[in-house]
Structures are given as structure tokens and as C-alpha cells.
C-alpha positions in Angstrom: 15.6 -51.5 18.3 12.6 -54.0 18.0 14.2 -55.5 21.3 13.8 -52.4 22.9 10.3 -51.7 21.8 9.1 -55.1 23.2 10.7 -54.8 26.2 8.4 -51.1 26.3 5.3 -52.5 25.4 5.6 -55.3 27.4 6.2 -53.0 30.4 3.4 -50.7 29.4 0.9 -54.4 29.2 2.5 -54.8 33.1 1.3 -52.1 34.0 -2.1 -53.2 32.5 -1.7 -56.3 34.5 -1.1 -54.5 37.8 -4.8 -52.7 37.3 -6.1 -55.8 36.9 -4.7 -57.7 39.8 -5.9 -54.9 42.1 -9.2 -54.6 40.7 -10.6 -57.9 39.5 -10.8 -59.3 43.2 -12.5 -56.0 44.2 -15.6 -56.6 41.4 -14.4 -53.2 39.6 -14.4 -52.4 36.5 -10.7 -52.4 34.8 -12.3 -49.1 32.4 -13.9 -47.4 34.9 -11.5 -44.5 35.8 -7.7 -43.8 36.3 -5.0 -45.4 38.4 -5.5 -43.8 41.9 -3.2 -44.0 45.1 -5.1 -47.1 47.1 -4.2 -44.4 50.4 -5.1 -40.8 49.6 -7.5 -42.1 46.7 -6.1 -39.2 44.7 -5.6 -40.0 41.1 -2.0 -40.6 39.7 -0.7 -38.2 37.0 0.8 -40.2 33.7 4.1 -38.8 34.8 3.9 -40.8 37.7 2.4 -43.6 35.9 5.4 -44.7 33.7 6.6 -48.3 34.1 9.8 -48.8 36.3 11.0 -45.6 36.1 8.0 -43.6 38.0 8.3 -46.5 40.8 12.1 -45.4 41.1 12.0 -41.9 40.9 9.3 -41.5 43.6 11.3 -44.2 46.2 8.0 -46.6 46.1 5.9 -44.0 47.3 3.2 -41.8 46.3 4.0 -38.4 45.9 0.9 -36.9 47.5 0.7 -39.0 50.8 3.8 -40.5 50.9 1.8 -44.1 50.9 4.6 -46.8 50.4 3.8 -48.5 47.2 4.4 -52.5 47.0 6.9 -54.0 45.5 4.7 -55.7 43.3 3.6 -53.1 40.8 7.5 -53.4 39.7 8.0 -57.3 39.6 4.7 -57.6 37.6 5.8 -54.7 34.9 9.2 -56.5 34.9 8.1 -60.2 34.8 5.8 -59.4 31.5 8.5 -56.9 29.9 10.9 -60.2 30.2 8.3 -62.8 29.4 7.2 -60.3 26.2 11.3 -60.2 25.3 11.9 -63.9 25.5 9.4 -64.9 23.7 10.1 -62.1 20.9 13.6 -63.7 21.3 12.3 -67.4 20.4 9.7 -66.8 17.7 9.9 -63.5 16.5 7.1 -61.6 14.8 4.8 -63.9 14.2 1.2 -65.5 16.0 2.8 -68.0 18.0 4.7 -65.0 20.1 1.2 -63.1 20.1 -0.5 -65.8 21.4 2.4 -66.5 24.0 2.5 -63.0 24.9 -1.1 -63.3 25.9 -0.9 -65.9 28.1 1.9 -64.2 29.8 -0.2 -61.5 31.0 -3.3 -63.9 31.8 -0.5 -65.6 34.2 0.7 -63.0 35.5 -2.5 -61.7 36.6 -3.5 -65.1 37.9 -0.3 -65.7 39.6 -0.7 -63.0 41.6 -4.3 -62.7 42.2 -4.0 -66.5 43.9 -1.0 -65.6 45.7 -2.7 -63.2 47.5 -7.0 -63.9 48.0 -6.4 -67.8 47.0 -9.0 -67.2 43.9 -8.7 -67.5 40.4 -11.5 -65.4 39.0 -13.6 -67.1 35.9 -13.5 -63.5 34.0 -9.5 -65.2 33.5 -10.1 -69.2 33.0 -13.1 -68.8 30.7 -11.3 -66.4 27.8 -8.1 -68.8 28.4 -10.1 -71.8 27.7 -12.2 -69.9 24.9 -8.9 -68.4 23.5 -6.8 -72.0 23.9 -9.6 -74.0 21.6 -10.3 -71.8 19.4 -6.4 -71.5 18.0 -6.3 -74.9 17.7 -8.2 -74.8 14.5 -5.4 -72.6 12.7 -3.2 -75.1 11.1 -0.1 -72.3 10.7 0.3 -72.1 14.3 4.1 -74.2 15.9 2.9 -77.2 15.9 5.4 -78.3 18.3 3.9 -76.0 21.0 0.2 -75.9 20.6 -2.1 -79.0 19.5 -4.8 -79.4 17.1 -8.6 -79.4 18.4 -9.0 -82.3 18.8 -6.2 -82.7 21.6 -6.8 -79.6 22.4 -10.6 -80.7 23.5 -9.5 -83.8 24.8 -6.6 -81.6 27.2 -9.3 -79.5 28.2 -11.8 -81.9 29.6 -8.6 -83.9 31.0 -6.9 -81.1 33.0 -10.4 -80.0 34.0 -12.0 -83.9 35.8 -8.2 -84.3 36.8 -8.3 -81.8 39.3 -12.3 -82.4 40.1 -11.7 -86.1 40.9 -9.2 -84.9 42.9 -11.4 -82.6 44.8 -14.1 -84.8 45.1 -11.2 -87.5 46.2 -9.9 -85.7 49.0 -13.3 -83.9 50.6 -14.6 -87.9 51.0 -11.9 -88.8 52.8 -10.8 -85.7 54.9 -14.6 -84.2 54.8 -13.4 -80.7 54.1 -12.7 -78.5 51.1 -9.5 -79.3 49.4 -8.4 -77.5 45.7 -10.3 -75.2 44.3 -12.4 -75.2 41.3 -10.4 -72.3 40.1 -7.6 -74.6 40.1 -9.5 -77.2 37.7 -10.7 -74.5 35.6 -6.8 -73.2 35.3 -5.5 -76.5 34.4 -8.6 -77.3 32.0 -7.2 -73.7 30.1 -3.9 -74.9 30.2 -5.4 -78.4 28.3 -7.0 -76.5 25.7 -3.9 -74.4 25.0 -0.8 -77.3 25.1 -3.1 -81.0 25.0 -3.8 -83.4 27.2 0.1 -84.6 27.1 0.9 -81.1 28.9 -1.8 -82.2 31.7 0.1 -84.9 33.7 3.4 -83.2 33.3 2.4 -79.8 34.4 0.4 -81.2 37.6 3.5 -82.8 38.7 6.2 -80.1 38.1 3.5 -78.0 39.9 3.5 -80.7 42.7 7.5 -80.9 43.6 7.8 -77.5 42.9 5.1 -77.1 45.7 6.4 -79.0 48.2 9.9 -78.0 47.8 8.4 -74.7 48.9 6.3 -75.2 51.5 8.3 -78.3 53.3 10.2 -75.8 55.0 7.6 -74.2 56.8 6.1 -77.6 57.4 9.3 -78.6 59.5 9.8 -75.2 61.1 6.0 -75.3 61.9 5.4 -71.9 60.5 2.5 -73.4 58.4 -0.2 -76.5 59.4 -0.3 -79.0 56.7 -3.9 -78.1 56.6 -3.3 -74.1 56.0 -4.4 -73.0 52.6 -1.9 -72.8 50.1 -2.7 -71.0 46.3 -2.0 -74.1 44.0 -2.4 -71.8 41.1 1.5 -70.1 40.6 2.9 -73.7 41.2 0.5 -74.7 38.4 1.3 -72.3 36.1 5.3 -72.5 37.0 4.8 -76.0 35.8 3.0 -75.0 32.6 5.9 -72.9 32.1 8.4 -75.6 32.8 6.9 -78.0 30.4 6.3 -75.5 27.4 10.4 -74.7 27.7 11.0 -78.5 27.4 8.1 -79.5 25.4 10.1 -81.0 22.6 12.3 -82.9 24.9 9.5 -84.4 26.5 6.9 -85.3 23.6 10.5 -86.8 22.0 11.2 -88.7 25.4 7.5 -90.1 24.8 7.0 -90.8 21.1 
């Protein structure tokens, strides 16, 4: 039963998500009035606003214009019902699975956001950061996952100058705009959440898992190696990676 229910509320928190990828790039407000169809503009009745199953009975469209809805509105209630499950699954009732389930939805919403405008918006990587220090000083929390403050400062700054020497790297030599500064302000969150050991780790994950992606397109010429490309879901599927196998590698290490 308590399976089902987070699997519910985790859909229902989806759907939150969804709102805010849509709106957040757009400069709205996430308060400011009901779902609406992005066609007709017409607003969308609760019945039709239930996660997964109002996507399913109406076919993916919207039942005043007919307005094919994207995919997306379903893979992002999924992915955070899943995420809310799992980590339910691994740690129960407790803060550690509150805190977890929040930065499931903040990646979410960044994962997508990036994968689409190539932004990661600062009303996202400021309450990350704000939200991944301040923990730190609770000395309850797992902590095999999350760090104390002080590596939790020190991860911060790290993943943050990381990624700006970087930057700063790559436009002296190529004389163009590289990363982003979203993308230093993402990894600077994830420092303040995990510590400065989760920095290194997660930049590299990010990296193969990058190029194992885009390589293709390199070869079949589909893509210039000097299109844009949203660094931010490789980064947080690294973030991911490395929280899974956290213990593994801080017992590999020490």
C-alpha cells in the first residue's frame, strides 16, 4: 500500500514538474493559473489532468482541439513516480528519501529544460545549492550519501571553478563560448549536496556517457563537433551514477 501511494504522489509531483519545464523557460509564473492546452489555450479540466491515465485515455491529444500532446508530459510523470519508488524502496520513511525525492524533481526539471533551450535556469541551481549546504549541518542525515559542511563547502566551490576554468580554458584557445555557466552552477549544486569527491567522478561519467552519445552523429555527420550540445542530463546522469555506487567508490579510495 505505501508503495502504491509513492508511486501516486510521485506522479502527481511529475505532473508538477511538467508545469514547470514548460513555464520556467517562458518567464511565467508556475502559480499563475491552470494547465491550459499550449494550442487552443483553453484550460484543461482535472479529469483530464490525471497523471498517466488522462494521457492514455485521450490518445496524447487534447480533447478540445485534437492538439497532439508530447510524449514528454508522460516520461516526466513516470521518471519521478519511479525515482519517488526507488528511493522509498532504499531508505524508507525517513529525511534522506525526502531529500532525494527533491532532487529528483529538480533533475528532472533541469534535464529537460537543457535538453530542449540548452539553459539551466538560476531559479533551479541557487535553491539546489542553498538546499545541498544547508543539510549538511544535520548530523542524522546517511552519512554515506551526503557530507558534512565542510565538504560540502569545499564540493561546492570545487564543482563550481572546475567547470569555470574550463570555460575560461576553452574560449582562450578556440575564441568562442564553450560550457555554460549554468553547467558550473549545476555541478557547484551537485558539490554542496554529495562533496567535492562526487565532483571528479560525476564530470567524467558525464563525459563518456556524452561521447558515447554523440560519437555517432559525429561519424554519420548528422552533428558538427562544434554544434551545441546540453551538458546538463549527461551531468546529472553522472550524479546519478555515482550516488548508486557511492560506497563502492569512496571504499575503492579510502
Amino acid at each position: 500500500m505505501f508503495y502504491l501511494l509513492v508511486f501516486i504522489l510521485g506522479s502527481i509531483w511529475g505532473s508538477f514538474c511538467n508545469v514547470c519545464i514548460y513555464r520556467l523557460p517562458n518567464n511565467e509564473s508556475m502559480f499563475k493559473s491552470r494547465s491550459f492546452c499550449p494550442s487552443c489555450k483553453n484550460q484543461i479540466n482535472w479529469n483530464d489532468n490525471i497523471p498517466f491515465l488522462s494521457y492514455i485515455f485521450l490518445k496524447g491529444k487534447c480533447r478540445n482541439c485534437d492538439y497532439k500532446i508530447s510524449l514528454q508530459y508522460f516520461l516526466v510523470e513516470f521518471i519521478v513516480a519511479i525515482s519517488f519508488l526507488v528511493i522509498y524502496f532504499l531508505y524508507g520513511i525517513s529525511v534522506t528519501s525526502l531529500l532525494l525525492m527533491i532532487l529528483s524533481m529538480f533533475f528532472t526539471i533541469i534535464f529537460f529544460i537543457d535538453l530542449k533551450h540548452f539553459i539551466i535556469p538560476n531559479e533551479l541551481t541557487f535553491p539546489l545549492m542553498a538546499i545541498g549546504f544547508l543539510k549538511s549541518f544535520d548530523p542524522n542525515l546517511n552519512q554515506t550519501i551526503f557530507p558534512n559542511y565542510i565538504n560540502s563547502i569545499l564540493g561546492g566551490l570545487f564543482g563550481y571553478f572546475l567547470i569555470w576554468f574550463v570555460i575560461f580554458i576553452y574560449e582562450k584557445i578556440r575564441k568562442q563560448e564553450g560550457m555554460g555557466l549554468g553547467d558550473a552552477k549545476l555541478m557547484s549544486a551537485i558539490g554542496f549536496w554529495f562533496g567535492w569527491v562526487s565532483i571528479p567522478f560525476t564530470i567524467f561519467i558525464a563525459s563518456v556517457v556524452a561521447l558515447i552519445f554523440v560519437i555517432p552523429s559525429l561519424i554519420n555527420k548528422t552533428r558538427k563537433i562544434s554544434s551545441q550540445i546540453p551538458f546538463g542530463p549527461y551531468i546529472i546522469i553522472g550524479c546519478i551514477i555515482y550516488v548508486l555506487f557511492s560506497n563502492e567508490i569512496k571504499y575503492f579510495l579510502f
